[in-house]
C-alpha positions, 0 to 999 in steps of 0.5 A, spaced: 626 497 166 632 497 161 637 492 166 631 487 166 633 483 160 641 483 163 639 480 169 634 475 166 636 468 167 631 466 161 624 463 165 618 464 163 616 471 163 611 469 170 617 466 174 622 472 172 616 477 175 616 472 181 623 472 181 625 480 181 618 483 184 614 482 190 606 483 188 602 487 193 595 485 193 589 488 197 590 482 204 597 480 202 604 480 199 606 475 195 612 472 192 616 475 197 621 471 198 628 471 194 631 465 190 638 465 192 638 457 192 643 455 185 639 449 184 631 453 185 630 453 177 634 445 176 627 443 173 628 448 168 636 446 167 637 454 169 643 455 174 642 460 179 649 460 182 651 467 185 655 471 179 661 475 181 661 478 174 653 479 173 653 482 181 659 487 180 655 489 173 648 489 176 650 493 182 649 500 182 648 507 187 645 513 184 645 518 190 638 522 189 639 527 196 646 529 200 646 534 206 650 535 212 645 531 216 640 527 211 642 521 205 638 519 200 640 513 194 638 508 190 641 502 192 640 497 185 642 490 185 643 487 191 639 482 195 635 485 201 640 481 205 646 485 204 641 491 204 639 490 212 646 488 213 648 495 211 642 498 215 644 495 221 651 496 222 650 503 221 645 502 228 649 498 231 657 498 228 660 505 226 663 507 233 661 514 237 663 518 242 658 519 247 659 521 254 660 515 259 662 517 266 659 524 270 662 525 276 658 529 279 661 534 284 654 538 287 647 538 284 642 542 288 637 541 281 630 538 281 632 533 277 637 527 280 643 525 279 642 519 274 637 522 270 641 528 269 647 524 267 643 519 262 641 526 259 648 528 257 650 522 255 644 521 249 647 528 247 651 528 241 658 530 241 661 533 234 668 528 235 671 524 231 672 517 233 678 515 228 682 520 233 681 516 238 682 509 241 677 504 245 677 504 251 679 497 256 675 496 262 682 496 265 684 501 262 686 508 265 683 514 262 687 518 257 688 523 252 688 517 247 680 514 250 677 520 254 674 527 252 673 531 258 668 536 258 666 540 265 659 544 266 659 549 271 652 552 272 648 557 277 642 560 276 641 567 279 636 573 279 637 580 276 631 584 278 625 580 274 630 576 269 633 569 271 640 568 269 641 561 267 635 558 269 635 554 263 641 548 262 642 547 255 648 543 252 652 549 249 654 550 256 658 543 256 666 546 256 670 542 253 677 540 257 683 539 252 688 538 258 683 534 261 681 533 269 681 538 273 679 532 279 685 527 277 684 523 285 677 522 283 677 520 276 683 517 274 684 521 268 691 524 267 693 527 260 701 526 259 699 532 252 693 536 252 688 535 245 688 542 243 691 540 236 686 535 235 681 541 232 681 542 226 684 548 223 678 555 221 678 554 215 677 545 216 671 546 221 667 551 215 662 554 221 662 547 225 664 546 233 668 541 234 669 538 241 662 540 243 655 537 242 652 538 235 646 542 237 647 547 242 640 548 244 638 541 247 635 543 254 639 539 259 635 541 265 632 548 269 634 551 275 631 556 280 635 561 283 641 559 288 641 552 285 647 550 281 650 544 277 657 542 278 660 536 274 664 533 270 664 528 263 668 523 261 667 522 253 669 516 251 668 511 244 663 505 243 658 502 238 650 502 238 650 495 240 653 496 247 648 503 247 643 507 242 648 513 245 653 511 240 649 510 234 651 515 229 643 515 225 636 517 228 635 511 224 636 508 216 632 505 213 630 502 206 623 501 202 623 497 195 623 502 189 615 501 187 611 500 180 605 500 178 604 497 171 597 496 166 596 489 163 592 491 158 591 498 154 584 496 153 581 499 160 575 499 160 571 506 161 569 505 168 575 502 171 579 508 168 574 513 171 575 510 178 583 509 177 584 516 175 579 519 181 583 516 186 589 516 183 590 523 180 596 524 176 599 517 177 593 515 172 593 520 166 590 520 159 593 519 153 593 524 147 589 518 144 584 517 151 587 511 152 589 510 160 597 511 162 601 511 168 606 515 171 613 513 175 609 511 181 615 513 186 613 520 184 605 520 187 607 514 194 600 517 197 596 514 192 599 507 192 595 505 198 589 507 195 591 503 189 592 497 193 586 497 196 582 498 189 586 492 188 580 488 191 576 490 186 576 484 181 575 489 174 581 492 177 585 487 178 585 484 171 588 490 169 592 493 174 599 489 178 602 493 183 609 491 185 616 493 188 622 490 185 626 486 189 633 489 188 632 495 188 632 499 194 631 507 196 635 507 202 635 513 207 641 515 212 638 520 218 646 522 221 645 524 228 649 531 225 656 527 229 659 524 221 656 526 215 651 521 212 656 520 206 662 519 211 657 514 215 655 510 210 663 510 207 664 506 213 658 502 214 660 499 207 668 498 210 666 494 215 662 489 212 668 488 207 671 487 213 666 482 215 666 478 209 674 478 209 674 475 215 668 470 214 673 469 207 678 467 211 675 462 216 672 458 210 
C-alpha cells in the first residue's frame, strides 16, 4: 500500500510486516500485538515514540456507506486502542432518551404490568437528547428532563374483526403539556414542548416525539381488556442500561490482505487456489497466479486460511489483515443518524483525553 513506506520506521522488511500486520495461519494468529513501547526497537537504534505529526498525516476516514440507519468506513491509522474506545462509547456513552418511569393506571392485558413496561422502555424513541437535561435522582420531573407520552388502548369486537387486538408502538401519544396525573407523578410542566418539534420541512417525512418504528408489537388484547398507562421518558447512557444505547451494535474487522510470495506458483498449487477461491485467485494474461483485493471476496478468506495448513501453499501464500486499518460499522437504532452518533462519539473522546490532559 502506497502509505507503507511513510509509516515505515526503517526495520528490517520481517519486523515492519510484524509491526503493521497480524499473520493468520491455519491453528493461530501471530504477531498480534501492537509495539506502542518507544523503546521496543532500541537494540535496533529506532525510535518508536508516538508522533503528533506522523499520526495526523497518517490518519484517515474514507466514508464507503451512509444511510439513515447503517454506516460504514475506513478508519486508517489509528491503534485498535482508540478504535475499541470509539466503539465502546458509542454502546456505552452518547446519551438517549428512553422511557424510564410507567405509572400504570389499569391493565387488564395477559401480560404483567413489569413485562409490558420493561417493553416500552427498549422501544426506541426519535428525541433528541441535546433538548434535554439529565435527570437527578432528587429531581423533579420537568418540561426540561421528562417526555411524556400516554397509551390508551382498548379492544373491542365488530362482528367478526377485532378492533385494537394488537398493541403496537404508534399508539404511544406524546403529551407535550405533560402529565394529565401531576399527584401521582410529580411531573408538573411550567411550558409545554410543542416548540421542541421541528418545523415540516426540518422533519423530511420523520416523526419526532414518537418511537422510531411504529409497528413494534407491545402486546395483544382480547375483547373488553384495556390498557391505560402513562410513560415518562427520560435521558441516559448505555452504561446505565442498553435501553439508551443509541446502536444495534458497532462493530470493527481489520482490512484483510492476501499476498503471493513468489510469482512462481507451482501448477498444482495454483489449480487448488483457484478451485477454492475463484476470483480472489486468477490468471494473468501470461498464466501466471495473481491475486485480487481480498475485501471484495471475504467468503473465501476462510477457506484460504485452512489451505494454509497445506505446507506447499503456505510457502507461497501469507494471509494478513493490517494492524491499523479498520472497517468500522455503525448500526443506529434509527433514534440519531449513524453519522450524527459517530460525531459525538468522537467529541467525547476529545473530551476524555482533554480531561486526562489535565490532570497530567
Amino acid at each position: 500500500m502506497g502509505g507503507d513506506k511513510k509509516r515505515s520506521k526503517g526495520l528490517p522488511e520481517y519486523l515492519e510486516l510484524q509491526r503493521t500486520h497480524v499473520h493468520c495461519g491455519p491453528d493461530v494468529n501471530k504477531h498480534t500485538t501492537t509495539f506502542t513501547s518507544a523503546n521496543v526497537f532500541e537494540p535496533l537504534c529506532i525510535d518508536n515514540s508516538w508522533n503528533l505529526e506522523a499520526f495526523k498525516s497518517d490518519l484517515q476516514i474514507e466514508v464507503n456507506h451512509l444511510d439513515d440507519e447503517v454506516m460504514e468506513f475506513d478508519l486508517i491509522g489509528v491503534d485498535p486502542a482508540i478504535a475499541n474506545a470509539l466503539r465502546r462509547i458509542l454502546l456505552a456513552e452518547v446519551p438517549t432518551v428512553a422511557i424510564e418511569h410507567v405509572f400504570m393506571i389499569n391493565n387488564t392485558s395477559i401480560m404483567q404490568d413489569e413485562v409490558l413496561s420493561h417493553r416500552l422502555g427498549l422501544v426506541p424513541l426519535r428525541v433528541d437528547p441535546k433538548l434535554f437535561d439529565f435527570k437527578l435522582a432528587e429531581e423533579a420531573p420537568s418540561e426540561k428532563n421528562t417526555v411524556v407520552f400516554k397509551l390508551d388502548v382498548r379492544c373491542t369486537r365488530q362482528g367478526t374483526r377485532l378492533i385494537n387486538d394488537k398493541v403496537t408502538s404508534n399508539m404511544l401519544q406524546w403529551m407535550p403539556a405533560g402529565s394529565q396525573l401531576p399527584e401521582e407523578t410529580s411531573c408538573r410542566f411550567t411550558q409545554g414542548q410543542a416548540h421542541l418539534v421541528p418545523s415540516q420541512q426540518e422533519q423530511k417525512g420523520k416523526k419526532f416525539m414518537a418511537p422510531v418504528h411504529e409497528d413494534i408489537l407491545l402486546t395483544k388484547l382480547r375483547p373488553g381488556q384495556c390498557i391505560q398507562l402513562e410513560a415518562h421518558a427520560v435521558k441516559g447512557i448505555g452504561k446505565t442500561h442498553a435501553k439508551w444505547s443509541p446502536v444495534a451494535t458497532a462493530w470493527y474487522k481489520l482490512l484483510p490482505e492476501v499476498v503471493l510470495l513468489t510469482d512462481d506458483v507451482p501448477e498444482s498449487v495454483a489449480k487448488t487456489l483457484l478451485d477454492a477461491a475463484p476470483g480472489l485467485f486468477v490468471r494473468k494474461p501470461d498464466g501466471k497466479l495473481a491475486v485480487t483485493n481480498a475485501r471484495h471476496h471475504e467468503k473465501h478468506l476462510e477457506k484460504v486460511r485452512v489451505l494454509l495448513d497445506q505446507e506447499a501453499i503456505a510457502q507461497v501464500v501469507q494471509y494478513r489483515k493490517r494492524k491499523d486499518h479498520f472497517i468500522f460499522t455503525i448500526e443506529s437504532t434509527g433514534i440519531l443518524p449513524p453519522d450524527v452518533l459517530f460525531e459525538q462519539a468522537l467529541s467525547i473522546l476529545h473530551d476524555k483525553a482533554e480531561q486526562l490532559a489535565n490532570k497530567l
